[in-house]
Steps between C-alpha positions, in 0.01 A plus 500: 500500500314265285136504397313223385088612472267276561217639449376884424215717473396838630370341822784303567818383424694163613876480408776270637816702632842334459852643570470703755481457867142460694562825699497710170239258362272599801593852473343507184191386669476706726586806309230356287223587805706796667666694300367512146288803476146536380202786492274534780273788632657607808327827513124598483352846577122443582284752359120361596457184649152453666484066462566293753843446505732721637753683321818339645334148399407622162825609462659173634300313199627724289899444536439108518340525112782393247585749280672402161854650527711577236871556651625663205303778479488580878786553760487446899415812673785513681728499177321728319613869393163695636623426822140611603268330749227544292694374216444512108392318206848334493443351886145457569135451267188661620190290508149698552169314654131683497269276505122466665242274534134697466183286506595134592881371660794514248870278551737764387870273322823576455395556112334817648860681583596691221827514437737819347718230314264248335748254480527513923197385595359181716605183403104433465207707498286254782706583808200568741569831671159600701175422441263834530128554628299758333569854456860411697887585309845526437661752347910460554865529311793249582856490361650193473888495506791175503582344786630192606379181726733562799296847552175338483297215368315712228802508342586151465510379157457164526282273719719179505879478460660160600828368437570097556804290430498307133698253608654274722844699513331861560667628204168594331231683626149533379348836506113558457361868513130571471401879419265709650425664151674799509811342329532257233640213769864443229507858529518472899768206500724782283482751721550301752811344352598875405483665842703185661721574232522892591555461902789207430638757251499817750632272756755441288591874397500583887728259557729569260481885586609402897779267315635802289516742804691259675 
């Protein structure tokens, strides 16, 4: 596979694909939106909640908040060595909210979540999460963990991924992926490219095993 890019920058990347047949080409874009893992809170424990909003919505706004994800500090929870539901600092990042409004209504942001790992953290601090009347709060702690797109939405790293021929003989295909902000959107195209690259490759090996054993 050949790559030719287009255009690049942390939002998005646009690079023409050549050499390589449009089923694998397309398989990168999808992997791009399904399987490429990024953090999202999937768990919150609700402590005091006395706003509006009730806890399993508040906690559905939570897990749709992009988190920034580095993937080479963190591992899957499934493929971690804790092998614990409640995991550890290797599989999951703990993010604590307290926060009140007292004499007039206060908007409480994703900047308000205070994260374990400061480098984990919302992709911006002016995420609206609830807006609070006086003397009403939240007091809660979520772990965020990896997960991938197929599983759920919130952990979709990127909001666009389209592939169209670049020319008239559909030997060249043109690949645009827009991030959600969680990963760099070149950084999404490689891992992408790297788990297509992994499944053809234990396809291969399982092949070859059933050909040795006769």
């Amino acid at each position: 596979m050949e790559i030719s890019v287009l255009e690049a920058d942390n939002s998005k990347v646009r690079v023409v694909l050549s050499g390589v047949d449009r089923v694998y080409a397309n398989a990168v874009r999808r992997f791009a939106l399904s399987e490429v893992p990024v953090m999202a809170i999937d768990d919150v424990v609700i402590l005091e909640n006395t706003s509006i909003m009730y806890d399993e919505v508040l906690a559905h706004r939570l897990g749709l908040i992009p988190i920034y994800t580095d993937l080479s500090r963190y591992t899957l929870p499934e493929e971690c060595d804790c092998k614990s539901e409640l995991g550890c600092p290797r599989c999951r990042v703990l993010f604590v909210l307290d926060a009140s409004a007292t004499d007039k209504p206060k908007t409480i942001y994703s900047g308000d979540l205070v994260s374990e790992d400061k480098e984990t953290k919302p992709i911006s601090p002016n995420i609206p999460i609830v807006k609070l009347a006086p003397g009403q709060k939240i007091k809660l702690e979520a772990y965020a963990k990896l997960g991938r797109g197929k599983d759920h939405a919130k952990w979709q790293p990127a909001t666009v991924a389209v592939l169209r021929d670049a020319d008239e003989e559909g030997k060249k295909f043109e690949l645009f992926i827009e991030s959600v902000g969680a990963l760099p959107a070149t950084e999404i195209l490689l891992q992408a490219i790297k788990i297509l690259h992994k499944k053809i490759s234990s396809i291969y090996e399982d092949l070859k095993v059933k050909d040795d054993g006769g």
